[in-house]
BALOBA-1460 file (C-alpha; in Angstrom, 3 decimals):
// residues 327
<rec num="1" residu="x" x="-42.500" y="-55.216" z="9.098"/>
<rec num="2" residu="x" x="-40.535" y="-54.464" z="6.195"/>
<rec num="3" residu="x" x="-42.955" y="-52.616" z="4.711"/>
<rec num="4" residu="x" x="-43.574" y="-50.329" z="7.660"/>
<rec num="5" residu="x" x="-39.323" y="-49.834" z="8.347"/>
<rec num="6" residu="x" x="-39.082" y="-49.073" z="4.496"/>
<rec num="7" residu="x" x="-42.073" y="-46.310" z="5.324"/>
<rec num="8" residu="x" x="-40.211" y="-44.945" z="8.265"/>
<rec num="9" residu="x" x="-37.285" y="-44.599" z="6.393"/>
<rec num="10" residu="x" x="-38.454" y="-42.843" z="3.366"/>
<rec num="11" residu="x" x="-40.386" y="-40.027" z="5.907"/>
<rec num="12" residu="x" x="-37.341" y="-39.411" z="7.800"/>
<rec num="13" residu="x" x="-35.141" y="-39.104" z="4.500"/>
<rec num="14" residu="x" x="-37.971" y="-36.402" z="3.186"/>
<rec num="15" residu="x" x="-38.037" y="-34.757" z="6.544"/>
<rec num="16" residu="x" x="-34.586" y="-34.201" z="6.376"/>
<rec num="17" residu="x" x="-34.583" y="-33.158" z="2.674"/>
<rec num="18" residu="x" x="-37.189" y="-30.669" z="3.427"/>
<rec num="19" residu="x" x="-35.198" y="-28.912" z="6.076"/>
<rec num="20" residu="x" x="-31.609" y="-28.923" z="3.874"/>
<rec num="21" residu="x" x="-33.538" y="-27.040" z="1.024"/>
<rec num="22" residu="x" x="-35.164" y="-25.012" z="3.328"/>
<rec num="23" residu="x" x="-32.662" y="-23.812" z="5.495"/>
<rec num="24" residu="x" x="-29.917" y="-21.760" z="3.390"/>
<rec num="25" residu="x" x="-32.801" y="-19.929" z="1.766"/>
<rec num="26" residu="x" x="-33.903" y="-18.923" z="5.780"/>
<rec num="27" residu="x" x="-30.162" y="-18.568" z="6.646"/>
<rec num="28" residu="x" x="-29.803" y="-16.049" z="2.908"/>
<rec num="29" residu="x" x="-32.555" y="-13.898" z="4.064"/>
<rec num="30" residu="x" x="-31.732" y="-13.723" z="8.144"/>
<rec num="31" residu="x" x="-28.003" y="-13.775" z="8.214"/>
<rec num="32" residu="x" x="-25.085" y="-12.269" z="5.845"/>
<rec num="33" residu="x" x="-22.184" y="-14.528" z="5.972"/>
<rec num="34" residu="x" x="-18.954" y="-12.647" z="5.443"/>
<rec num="35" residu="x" x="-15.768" y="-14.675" z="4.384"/>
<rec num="36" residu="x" x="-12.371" y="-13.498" z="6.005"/>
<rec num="37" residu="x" x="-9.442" y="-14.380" z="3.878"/>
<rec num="38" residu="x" x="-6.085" y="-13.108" z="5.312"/>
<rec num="39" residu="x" x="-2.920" y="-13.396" z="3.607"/>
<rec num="40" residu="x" x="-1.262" y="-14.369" z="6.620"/>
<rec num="41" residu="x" x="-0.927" y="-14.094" z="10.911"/>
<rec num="42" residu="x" x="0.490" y="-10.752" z="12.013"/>
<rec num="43" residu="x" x="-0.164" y="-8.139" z="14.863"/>
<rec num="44" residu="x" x="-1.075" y="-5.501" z="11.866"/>
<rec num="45" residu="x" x="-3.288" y="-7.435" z="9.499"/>
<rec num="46" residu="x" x="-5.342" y="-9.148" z="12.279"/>
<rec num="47" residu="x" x="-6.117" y="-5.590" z="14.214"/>
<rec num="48" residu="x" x="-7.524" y="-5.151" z="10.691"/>
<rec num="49" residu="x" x="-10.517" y="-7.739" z="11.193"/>
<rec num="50" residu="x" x="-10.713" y="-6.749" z="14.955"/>
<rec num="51" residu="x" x="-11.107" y="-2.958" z="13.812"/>
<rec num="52" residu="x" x="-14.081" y="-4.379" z="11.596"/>
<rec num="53" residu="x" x="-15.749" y="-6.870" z="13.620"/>
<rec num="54" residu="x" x="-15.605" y="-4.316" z="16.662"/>
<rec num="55" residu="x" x="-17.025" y="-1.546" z="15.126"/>
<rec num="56" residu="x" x="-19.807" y="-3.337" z="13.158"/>
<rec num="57" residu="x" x="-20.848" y="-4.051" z="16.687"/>
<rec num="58" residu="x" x="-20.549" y="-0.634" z="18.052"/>
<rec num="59" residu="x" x="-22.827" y="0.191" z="14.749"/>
<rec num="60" residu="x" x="-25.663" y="-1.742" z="16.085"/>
<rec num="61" residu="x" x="-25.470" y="-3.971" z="14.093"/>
<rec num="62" residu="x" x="-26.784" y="-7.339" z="15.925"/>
<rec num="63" residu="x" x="-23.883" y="-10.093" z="15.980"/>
<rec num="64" residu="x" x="-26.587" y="-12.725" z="15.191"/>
<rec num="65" residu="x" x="-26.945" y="-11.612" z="11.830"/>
<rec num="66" residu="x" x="-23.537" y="-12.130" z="10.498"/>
<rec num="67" residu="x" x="-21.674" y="-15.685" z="10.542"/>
<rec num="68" residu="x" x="-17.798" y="-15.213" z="9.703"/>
<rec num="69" residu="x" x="-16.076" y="-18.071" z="7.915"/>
<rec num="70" residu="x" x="-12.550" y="-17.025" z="9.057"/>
<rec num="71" residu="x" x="-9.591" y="-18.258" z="6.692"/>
<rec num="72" residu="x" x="-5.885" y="-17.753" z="6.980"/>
<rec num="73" residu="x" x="-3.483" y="-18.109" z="3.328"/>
<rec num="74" residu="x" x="-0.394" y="-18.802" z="5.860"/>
<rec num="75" residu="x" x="1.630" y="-16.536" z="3.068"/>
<rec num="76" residu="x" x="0.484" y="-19.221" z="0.336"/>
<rec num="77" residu="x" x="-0.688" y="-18.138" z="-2.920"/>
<rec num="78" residu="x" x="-2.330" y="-21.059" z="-3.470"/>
<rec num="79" residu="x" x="-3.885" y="-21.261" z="0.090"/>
<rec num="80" residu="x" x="-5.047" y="-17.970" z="-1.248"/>
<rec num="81" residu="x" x="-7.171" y="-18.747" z="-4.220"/>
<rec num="82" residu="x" x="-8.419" y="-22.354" z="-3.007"/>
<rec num="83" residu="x" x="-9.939" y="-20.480" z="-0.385"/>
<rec num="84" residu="x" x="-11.471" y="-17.541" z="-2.052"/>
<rec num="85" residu="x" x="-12.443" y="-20.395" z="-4.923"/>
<rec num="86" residu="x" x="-14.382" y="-22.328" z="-1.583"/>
<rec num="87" residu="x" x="-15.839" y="-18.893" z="-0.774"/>
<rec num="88" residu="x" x="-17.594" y="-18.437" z="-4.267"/>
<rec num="89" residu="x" x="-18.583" y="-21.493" z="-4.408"/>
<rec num="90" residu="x" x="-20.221" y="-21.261" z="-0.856"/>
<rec num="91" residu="x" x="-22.066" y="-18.066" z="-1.911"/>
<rec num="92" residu="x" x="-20.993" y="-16.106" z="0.613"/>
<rec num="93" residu="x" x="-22.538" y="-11.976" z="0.711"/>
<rec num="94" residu="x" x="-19.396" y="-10.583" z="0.994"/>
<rec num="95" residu="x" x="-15.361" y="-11.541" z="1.264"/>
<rec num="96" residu="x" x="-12.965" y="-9.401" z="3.743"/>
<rec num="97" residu="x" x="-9.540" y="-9.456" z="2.072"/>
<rec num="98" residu="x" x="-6.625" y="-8.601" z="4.248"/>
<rec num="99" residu="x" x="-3.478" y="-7.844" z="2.253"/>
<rec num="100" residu="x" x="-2.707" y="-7.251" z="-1.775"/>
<rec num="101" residu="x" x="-2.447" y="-11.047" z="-2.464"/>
<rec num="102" residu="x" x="-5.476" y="-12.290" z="-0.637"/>
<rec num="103" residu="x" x="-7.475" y="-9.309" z="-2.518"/>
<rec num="104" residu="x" x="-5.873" y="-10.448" z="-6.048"/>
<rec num="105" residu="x" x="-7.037" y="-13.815" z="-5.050"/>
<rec num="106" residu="x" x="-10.391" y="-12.525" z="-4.124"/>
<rec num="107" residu="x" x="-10.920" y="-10.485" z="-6.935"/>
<rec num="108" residu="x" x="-9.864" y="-13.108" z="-9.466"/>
<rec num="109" residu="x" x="-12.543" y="-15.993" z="-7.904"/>
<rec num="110" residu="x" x="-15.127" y="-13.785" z="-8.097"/>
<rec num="111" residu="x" x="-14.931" y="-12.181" z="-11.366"/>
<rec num="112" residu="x" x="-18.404" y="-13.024" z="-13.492"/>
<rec num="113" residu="x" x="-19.864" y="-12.976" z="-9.830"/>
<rec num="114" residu="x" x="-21.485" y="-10.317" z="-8.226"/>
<rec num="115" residu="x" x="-20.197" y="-10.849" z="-4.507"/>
<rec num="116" residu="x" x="-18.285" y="-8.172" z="-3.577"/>
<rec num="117" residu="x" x="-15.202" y="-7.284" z="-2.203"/>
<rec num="118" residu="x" x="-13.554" y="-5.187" z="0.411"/>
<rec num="119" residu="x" x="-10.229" y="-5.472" z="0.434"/>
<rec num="120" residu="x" x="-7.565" y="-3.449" z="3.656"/>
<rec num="121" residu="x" x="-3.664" y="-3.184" z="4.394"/>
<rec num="122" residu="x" x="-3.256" y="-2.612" z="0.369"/>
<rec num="123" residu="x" x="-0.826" y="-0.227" z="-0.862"/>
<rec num="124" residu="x" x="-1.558" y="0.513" z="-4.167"/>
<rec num="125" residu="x" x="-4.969" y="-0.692" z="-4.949"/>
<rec num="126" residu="x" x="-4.554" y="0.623" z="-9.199"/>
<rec num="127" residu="x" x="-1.321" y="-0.935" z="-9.691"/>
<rec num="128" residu="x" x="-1.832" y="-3.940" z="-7.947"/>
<rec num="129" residu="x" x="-4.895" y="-4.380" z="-10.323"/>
<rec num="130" residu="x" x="-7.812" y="-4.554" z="-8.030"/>
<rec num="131" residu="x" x="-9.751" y="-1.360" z="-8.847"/>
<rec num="132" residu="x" x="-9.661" y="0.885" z="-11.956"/>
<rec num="133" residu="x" x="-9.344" y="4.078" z="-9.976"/>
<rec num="134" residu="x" x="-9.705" y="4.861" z="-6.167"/>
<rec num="135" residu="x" x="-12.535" y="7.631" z="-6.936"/>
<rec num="136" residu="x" x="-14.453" y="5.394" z="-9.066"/>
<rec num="137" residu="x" x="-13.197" y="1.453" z="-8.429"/>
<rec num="138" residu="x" x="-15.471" y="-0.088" z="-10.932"/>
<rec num="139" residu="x" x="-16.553" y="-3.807" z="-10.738"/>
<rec num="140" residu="x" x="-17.492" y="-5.192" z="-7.262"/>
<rec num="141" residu="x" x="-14.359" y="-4.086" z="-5.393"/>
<rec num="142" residu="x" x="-13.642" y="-1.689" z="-3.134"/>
<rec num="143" residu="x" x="-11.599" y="-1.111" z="0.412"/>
<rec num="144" residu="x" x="-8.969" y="0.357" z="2.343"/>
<rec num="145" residu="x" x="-5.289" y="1.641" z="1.513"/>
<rec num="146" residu="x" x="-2.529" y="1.187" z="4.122"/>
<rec num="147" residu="x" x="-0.441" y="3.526" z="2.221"/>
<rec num="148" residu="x" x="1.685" y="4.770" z="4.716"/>
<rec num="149" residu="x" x="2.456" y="8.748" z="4.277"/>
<rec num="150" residu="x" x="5.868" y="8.352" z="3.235"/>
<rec num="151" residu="x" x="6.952" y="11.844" z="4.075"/>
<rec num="152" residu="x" x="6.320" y="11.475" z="7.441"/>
<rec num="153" residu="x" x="8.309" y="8.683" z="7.731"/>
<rec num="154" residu="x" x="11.901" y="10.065" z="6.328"/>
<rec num="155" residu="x" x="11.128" y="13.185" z="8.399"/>
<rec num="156" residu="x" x="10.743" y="11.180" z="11.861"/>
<rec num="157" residu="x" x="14.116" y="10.139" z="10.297"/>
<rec num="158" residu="x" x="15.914" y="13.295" z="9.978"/>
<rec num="159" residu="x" x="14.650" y="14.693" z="13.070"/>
<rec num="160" residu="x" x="16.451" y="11.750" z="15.249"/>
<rec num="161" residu="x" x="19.458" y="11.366" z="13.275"/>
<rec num="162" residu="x" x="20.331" y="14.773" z="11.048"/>
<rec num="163" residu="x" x="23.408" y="13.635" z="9.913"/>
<rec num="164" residu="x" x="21.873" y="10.036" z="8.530"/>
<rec num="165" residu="x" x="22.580" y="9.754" z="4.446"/>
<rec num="166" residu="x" x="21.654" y="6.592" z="3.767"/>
<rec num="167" residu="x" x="18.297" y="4.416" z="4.619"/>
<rec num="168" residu="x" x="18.419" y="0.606" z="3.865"/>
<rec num="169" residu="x" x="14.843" y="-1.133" z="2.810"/>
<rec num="170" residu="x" x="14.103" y="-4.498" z="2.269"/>
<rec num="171" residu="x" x="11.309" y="-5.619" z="0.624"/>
<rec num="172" residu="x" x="9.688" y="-8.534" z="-1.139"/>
<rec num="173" residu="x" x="10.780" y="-9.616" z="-4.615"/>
<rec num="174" residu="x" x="7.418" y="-11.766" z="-4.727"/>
<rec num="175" residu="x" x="4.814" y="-8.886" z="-3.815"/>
<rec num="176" residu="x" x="4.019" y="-5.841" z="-5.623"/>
<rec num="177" residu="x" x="3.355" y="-4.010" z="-2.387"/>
<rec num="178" residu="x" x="6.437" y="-3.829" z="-1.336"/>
<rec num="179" residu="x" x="8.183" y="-2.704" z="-4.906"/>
<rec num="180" residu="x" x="5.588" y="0.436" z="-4.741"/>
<rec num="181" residu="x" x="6.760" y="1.453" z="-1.232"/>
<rec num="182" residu="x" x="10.514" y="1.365" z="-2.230"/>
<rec num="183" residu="x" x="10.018" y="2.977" z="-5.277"/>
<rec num="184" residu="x" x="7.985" y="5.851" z="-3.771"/>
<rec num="185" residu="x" x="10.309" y="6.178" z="-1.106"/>
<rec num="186" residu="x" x="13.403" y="6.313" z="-3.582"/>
<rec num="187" residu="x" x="11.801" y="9.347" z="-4.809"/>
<rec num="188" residu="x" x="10.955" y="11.181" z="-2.267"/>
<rec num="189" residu="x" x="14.444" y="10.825" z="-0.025"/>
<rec num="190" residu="x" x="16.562" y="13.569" z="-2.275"/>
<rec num="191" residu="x" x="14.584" y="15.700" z="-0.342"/>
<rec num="192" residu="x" x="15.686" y="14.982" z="2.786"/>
<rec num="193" residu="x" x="19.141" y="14.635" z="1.489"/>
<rec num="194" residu="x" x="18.574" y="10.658" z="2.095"/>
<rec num="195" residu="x" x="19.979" y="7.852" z="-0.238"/>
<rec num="196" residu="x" x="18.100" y="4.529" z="-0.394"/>
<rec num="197" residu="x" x="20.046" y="1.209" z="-0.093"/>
<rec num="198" residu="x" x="17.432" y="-1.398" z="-1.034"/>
<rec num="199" residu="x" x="17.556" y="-5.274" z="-0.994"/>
<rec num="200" residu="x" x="14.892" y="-7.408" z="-2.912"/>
<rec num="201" residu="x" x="14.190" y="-10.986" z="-0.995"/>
<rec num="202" residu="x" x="11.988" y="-13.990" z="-1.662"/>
<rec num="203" residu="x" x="11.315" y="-15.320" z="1.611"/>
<rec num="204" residu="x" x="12.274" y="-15.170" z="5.292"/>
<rec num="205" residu="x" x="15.612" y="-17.154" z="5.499"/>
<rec num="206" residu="x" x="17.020" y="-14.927" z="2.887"/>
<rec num="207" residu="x" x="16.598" y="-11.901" z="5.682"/>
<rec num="208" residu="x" x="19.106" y="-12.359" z="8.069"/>
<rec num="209" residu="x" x="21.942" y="-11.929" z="5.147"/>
<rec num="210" residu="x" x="20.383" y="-9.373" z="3.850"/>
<rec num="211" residu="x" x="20.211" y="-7.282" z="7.158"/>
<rec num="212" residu="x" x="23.833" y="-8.326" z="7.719"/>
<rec num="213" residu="x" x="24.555" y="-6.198" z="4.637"/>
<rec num="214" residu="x" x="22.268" y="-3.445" z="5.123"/>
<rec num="215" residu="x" x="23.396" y="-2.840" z="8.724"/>
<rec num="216" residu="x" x="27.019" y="-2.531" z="7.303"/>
<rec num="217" residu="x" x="25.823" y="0.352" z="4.813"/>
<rec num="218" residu="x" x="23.235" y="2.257" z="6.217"/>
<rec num="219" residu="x" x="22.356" y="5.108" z="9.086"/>
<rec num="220" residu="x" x="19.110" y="3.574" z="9.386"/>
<rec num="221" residu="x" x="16.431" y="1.160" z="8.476"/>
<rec num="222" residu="x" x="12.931" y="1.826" z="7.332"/>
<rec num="223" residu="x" x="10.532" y="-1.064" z="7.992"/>
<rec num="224" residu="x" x="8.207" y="-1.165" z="5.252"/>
<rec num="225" residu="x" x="4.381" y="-2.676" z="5.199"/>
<rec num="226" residu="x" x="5.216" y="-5.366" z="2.768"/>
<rec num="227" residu="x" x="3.754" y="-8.801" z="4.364"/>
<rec num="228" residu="x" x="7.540" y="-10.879" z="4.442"/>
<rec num="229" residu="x" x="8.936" y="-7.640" z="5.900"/>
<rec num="230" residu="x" x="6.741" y="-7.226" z="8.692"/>
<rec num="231" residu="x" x="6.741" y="-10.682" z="9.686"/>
<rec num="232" residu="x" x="9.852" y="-10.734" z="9.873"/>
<rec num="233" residu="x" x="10.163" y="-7.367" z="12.033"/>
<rec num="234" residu="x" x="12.058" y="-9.551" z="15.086"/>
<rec num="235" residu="x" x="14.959" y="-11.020" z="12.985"/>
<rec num="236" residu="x" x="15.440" y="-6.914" z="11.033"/>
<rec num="237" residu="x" x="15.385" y="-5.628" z="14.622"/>
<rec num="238" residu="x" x="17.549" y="-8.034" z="16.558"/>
<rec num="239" residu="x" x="20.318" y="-7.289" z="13.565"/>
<rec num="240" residu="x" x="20.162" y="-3.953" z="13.337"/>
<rec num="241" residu="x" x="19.754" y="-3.137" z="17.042"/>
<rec num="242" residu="x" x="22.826" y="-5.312" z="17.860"/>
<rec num="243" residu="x" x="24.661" y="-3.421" z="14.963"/>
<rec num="244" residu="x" x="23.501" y="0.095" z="16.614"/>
<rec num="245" residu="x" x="21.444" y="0.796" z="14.031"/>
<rec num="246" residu="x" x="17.708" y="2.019" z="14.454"/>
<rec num="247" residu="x" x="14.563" y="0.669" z="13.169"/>
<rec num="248" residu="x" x="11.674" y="3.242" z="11.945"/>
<rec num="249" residu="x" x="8.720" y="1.917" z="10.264"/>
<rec num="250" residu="x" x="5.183" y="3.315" z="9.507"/>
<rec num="251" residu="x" x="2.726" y="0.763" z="11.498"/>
<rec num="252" residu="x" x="3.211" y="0.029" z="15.515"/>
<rec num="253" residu="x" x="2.526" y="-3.904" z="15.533"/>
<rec num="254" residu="x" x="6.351" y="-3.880" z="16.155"/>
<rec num="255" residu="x" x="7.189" y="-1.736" z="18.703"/>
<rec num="256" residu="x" x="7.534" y="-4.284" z="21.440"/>
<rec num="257" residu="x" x="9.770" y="-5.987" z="19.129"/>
<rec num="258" residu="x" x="12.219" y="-3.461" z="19.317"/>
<rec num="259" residu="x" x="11.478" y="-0.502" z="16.870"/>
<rec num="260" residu="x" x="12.522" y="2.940" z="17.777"/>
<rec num="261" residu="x" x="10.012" y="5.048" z="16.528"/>
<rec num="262" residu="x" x="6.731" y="4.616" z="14.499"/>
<rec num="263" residu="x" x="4.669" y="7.973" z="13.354"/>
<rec num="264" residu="x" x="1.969" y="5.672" z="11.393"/>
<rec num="265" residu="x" x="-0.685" y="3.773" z="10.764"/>
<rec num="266" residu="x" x="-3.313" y="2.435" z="13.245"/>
<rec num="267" residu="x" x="-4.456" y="-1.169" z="11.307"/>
<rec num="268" residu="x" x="-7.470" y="-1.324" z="14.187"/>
<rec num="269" residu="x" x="-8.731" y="1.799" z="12.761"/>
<rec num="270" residu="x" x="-7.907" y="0.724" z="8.904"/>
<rec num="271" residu="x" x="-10.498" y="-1.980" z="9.817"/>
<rec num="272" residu="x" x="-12.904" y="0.592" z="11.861"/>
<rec num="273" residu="x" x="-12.789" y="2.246" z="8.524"/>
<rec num="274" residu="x" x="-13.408" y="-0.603" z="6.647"/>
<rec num="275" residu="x" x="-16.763" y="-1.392" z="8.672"/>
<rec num="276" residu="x" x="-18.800" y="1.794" z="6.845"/>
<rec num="277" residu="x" x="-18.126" y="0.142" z="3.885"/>
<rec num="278" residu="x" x="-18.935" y="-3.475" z="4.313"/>
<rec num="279" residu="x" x="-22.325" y="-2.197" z="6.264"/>
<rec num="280" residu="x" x="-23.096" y="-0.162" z="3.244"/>
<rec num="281" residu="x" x="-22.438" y="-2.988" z="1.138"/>
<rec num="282" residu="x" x="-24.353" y="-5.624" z="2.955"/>
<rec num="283" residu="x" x="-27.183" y="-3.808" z="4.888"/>
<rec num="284" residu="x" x="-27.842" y="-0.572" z="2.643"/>
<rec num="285" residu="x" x="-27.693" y="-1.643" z="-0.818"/>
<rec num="286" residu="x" x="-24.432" y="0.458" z="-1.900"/>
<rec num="287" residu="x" x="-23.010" y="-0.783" z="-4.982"/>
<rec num="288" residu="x" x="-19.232" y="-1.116" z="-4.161"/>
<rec num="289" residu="x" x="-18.334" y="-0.076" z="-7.987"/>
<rec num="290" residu="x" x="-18.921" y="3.218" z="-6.330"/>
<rec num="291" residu="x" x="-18.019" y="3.360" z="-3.336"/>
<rec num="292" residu="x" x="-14.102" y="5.456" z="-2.917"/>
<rec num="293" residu="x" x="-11.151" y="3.738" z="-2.103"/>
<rec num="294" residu="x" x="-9.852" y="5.279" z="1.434"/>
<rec num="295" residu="x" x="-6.820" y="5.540" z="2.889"/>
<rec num="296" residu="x" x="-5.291" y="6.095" z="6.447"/>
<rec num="297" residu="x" x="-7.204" y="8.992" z="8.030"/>
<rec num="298" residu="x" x="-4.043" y="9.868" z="10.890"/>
<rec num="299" residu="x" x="-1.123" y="8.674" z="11.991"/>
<rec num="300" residu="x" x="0.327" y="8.485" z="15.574"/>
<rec num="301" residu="x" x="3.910" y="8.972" z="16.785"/>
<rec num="302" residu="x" x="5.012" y="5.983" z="19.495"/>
<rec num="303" residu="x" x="8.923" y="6.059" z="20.646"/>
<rec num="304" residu="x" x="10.815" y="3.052" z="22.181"/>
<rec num="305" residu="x" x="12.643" y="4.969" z="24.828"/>
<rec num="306" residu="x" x="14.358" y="1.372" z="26.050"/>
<rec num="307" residu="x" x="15.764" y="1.033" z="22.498"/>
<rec num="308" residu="x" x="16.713" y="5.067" z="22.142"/>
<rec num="309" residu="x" x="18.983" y="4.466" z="25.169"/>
<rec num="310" residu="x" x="19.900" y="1.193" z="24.145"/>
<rec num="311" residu="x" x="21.555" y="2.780" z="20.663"/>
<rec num="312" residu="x" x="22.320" y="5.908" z="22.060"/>
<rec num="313" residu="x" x="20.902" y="8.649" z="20.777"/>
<rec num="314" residu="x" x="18.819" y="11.128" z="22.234"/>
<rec num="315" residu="x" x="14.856" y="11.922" z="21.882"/>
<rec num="316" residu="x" x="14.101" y="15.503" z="20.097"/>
<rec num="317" residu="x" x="11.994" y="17.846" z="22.584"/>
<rec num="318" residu="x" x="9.737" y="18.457" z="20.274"/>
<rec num="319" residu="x" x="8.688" y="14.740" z="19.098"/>
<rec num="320" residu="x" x="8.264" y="14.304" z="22.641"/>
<rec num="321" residu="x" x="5.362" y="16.825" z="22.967"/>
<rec num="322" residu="x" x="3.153" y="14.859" z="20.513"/>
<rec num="323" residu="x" x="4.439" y="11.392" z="21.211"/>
<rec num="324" residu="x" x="3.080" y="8.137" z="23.145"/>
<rec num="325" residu="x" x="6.556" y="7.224" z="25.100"/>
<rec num="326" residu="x" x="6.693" y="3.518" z="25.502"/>
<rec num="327" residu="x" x="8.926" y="2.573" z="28.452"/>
């Protein structure tokens, strides 16, 4: 009896051996396992993987050959690289890094690797030390810029309020996203006879303060793409809005919240942009070294009309003739 149990035993233990080496090897060849890792929840960065995952489907491509492991930092560095760390050591095909410091964290686990990397909603892929160019990124990274046409934005400024002088940013002491965007903005705004008024925070309960002295200073406030910033987009509006002051920024994922006016970026179609790439990657042998950094192909204008009349002040005629009014 023993004998025969001790048998039974040592078949089922090399049944089941059999079919745990065999089956990554079957799931390697059949099925391309992509690993999400978003630096945290928000309207913007998740239209990003929705953008992707939507239009790998409207590629053809069957759903049944790609398993997602979906992973959320929660704005945590270290949630960050644990996570791209678990992804490498998983062997994943390829890792979908939404925002700068989930692709830092993604690019640092797999260095001496060769699974590759496409990064989206990062500003300035050079400085922030992903790629070595955008024409030529080098290594196993590539992606998409959110890099929002600056221009545009102080103009959409000017054309509502001609008399504003001064513009009040805040952005993240933490990220280097953020720095970039005020920076870039600081030198552009002499030419739309604009002054910046910028305030550097570290995290969301230093915001409120910091909007209570903004609002006090400034004609306007630009809502930048830095991660703290936009997650925060309620408490900046709410302040501003109740000090009369308006609210422009260069993505829509907070219009309902109470922005005025957006002429910017569409983060569904960042991630429709960023589904050519990752299909080259995994399904046509493309070699993401060379493979160009892109940015935002077009922006689109969307006004608040509730929060124009709200504050007061009066829609141009001509941004109306190209503009998606939200009642």
């Amino acid at each position: 009896m023993k004998k025969g149990i001790k048998t039974i035993i040592l078949g089922l233990w090399m049944i089941l051996l059999l079919v745990a080496c065999a089956s990554p090897s079957e799931k390697k060849d059949d099925i391309k396992v992509i690993g999400v890792l978003q630096w945290v929840t928000h309207p913007a960065l998740d239209a990003t993987l929705t953008g992707l995952q939507d239009e790998l489907s409207r590629q053809g491509i069957d759903s049944s050959k790609i398993e997602w492991l979906i992973k959320n930092a929660d704005g945590q560095a270290a949630n960050a690289d644990l996570i791209a760390k678990q992804f490498v050591s998983d062997g994943v095909d390829l890792i979908y890094a939404i925002a700068t410091p989930a692709a830092q964290a993604a690019v640092n686990a797999t260095l001496n690797t060769d699974i590759p990397v496409v990064f989206n909603a990062v500003t300035d892929a050079v400085v922030a030390g992903l790629v070595e160019s955008n024409e030529l990124p080098g290594g196993n990274v590539t992606g998409v810029s959110d890099a929002a046409p600056l221009a545009l934005q102080l103009q959409l400024i000017k054309d509502f309020l001609p008399n504003a002088q001064k513009i009040g940013m805040l952005y993240n002491l933490g990220e280097v996203n953020g720095k970039i965007q005020v920076e870039q903005v600081q030198a552009l705004s002499s030419e739309f006879g604009l002054e910046v008024v910028s305030i550097g925070v570290t995290n969301n309960d230093e915001i409120s303060s910091a909007m209570t002295q903004l609002v006090s200073e400034v004609d306007a406030i630009y809502n930048i793409t830095d991660n703290l910033i936009v997650t925060a987009t309620s408490i900046i509006v709410d302040k501003a809005n109740s000090a009369k002051i308006p609210v422009f920024a260069a993505e829509n994922g907070g219009m309902s919240l109470g922005l005025l006016a957006v002429d910017g970026l569409s983060y569904e179609k960042l991630g429709i942009q960023a589904a050519s790439i990752v299909s080259d990657i995994l399904f046509n042998q493309k070699n993401p070294s060379e493979i160009t950094v892109s940015g935002a192909k077009d922006t689109t204008l969307e006004i608040n009309v509730k929060v124009a009349e709200l504050l007061g002040i009066s829609i141009p005629e001509t941004l109306k003739e190209r503009a998606t009014l939200i009642e």
